[in-house]
N, C-alpha and C positions, 0 to 999 in steps of 0.2 A: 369659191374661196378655199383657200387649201390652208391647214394648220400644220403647224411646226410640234413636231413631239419634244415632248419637254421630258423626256424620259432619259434622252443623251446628255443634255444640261444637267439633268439632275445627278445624273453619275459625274459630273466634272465638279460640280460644286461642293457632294460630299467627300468625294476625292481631294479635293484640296483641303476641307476641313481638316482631314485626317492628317496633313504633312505635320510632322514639328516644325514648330514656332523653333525659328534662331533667330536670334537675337545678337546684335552687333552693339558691342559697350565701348563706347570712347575711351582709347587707350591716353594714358598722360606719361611724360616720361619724365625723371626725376632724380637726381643724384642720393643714391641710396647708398649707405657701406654695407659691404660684407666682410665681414667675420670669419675668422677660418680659427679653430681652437686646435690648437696639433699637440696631444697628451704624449706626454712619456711613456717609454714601455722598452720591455726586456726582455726576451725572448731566446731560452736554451734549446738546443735540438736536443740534447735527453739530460733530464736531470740527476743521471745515474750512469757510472762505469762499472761495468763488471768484469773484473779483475780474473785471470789465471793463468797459472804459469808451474812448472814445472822444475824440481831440482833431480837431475839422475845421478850425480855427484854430491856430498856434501861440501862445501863452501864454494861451489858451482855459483856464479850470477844468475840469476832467475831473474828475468823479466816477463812482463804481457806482453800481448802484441799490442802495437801503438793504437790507439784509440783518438780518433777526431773530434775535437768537441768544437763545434760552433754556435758561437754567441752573436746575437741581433741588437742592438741597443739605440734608442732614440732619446735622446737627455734633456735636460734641460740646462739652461749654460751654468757654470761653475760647477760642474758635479764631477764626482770621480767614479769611475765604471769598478767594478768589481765584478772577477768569476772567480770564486775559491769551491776550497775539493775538502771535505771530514770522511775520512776512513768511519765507514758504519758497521762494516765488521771484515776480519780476514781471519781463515782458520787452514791450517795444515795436517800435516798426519800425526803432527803432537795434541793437536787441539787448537783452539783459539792463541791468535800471534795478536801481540799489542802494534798500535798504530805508531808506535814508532820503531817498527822495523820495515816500513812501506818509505822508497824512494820517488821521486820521481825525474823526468826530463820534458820538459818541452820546447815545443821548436814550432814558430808560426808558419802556418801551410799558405791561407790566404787571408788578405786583410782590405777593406777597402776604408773610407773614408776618413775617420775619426782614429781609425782601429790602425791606421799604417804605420802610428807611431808608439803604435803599444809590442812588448814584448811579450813570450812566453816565457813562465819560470823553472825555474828545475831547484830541488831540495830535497828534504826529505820530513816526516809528521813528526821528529822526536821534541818541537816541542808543546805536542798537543792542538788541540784546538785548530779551528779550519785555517789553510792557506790559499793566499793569490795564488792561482796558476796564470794568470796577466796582470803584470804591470803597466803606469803609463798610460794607461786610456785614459785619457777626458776627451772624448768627444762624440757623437755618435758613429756607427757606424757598424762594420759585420766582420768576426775575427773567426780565424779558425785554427785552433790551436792543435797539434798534434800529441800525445802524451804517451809516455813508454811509463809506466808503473815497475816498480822491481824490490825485493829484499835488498836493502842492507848488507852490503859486503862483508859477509861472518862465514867460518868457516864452521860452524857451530848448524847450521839449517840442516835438519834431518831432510834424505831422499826421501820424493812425492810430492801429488799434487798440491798449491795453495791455489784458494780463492777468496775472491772480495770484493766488496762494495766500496765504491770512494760516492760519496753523495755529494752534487755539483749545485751551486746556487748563483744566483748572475742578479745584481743588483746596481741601480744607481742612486747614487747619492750626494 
């Protein structure tokens, strides 16, 4: 009589003890909603311009070189977009110049959605307090204004360098 080793059996059965257990769970299907919450948001590429320009003449036009500002905006319906500019300081070879000898011009570069019906503004700070530099937005979308900064047409601006800040804020509401 011849016997069978039970030594290869024993290797296959602690061998398979060893596999993980998977497990197969009855799936059910079911009409579920989803949810999608899409938040508003506003998004400056820099919250700052800084300003300089040079007069070699007096009553010379001095302006910067144009500055790009692009703005991102995602609304909510009925709001109005806002990006305005506050002069946070500008100082020449006399000293500190007040914000209302800072002009400005803008001119829309690129605009998509919302934004293609919004304009850039052109003025100047004399009468205080921050201004639109786009008008006409209500709707989402991405603007890219171009802006040329300048003295005030006077024939009064001492020759030399000016420079400045115009601090930029992008809000809806």
């Amino acid at each position: 009589m011849r016997t069978v080793p039970y030594r290869g059996l024993a290797v296959i059965v602690l061998a398979a003890a060893c596999l993980p257990v998977v497990a197969v769970l009855a799936q059910s299907s079911a009409n579920s909603p989803l949810m999608v919450q899409v938040n508003p948001e506003a998004v400056l590429d820099s919250p700052v311009a800084t300003l300089s320009f040079t007069v070699d003449n007096p009553g010379q036009i001095a302006t910067s070189r144009p500055v790009a500002v692009t703005a991102l905006v995602r609304d909510l319906p009925s709001q109005q977009i806002h990006l305005t500019a506050q002069p946070a300081a500008l100082s020449g070879p006399a000293g500190p110049v007040t914000s209302a000898a800072i002009r400005w011009s803008g001119a829309m570069t690129t605009a998509t959605g919302g934004a293609a019906a919004a304009v850039c503004t052109s003025g100047d700070f004399s009468a205080g307090g921050p201004h639109q530099m786009i008008a006409n937005w209500t709707q989402s979308g991405i603007a890219t204004c171009t802006i040329t900064f300048g003295l005030v047409t006077d024939a009064g601006w001492p020759a030399g360098t000016y420079t400045g800040v115009i601090d930029l804020s992008l809000s809806a509401q």
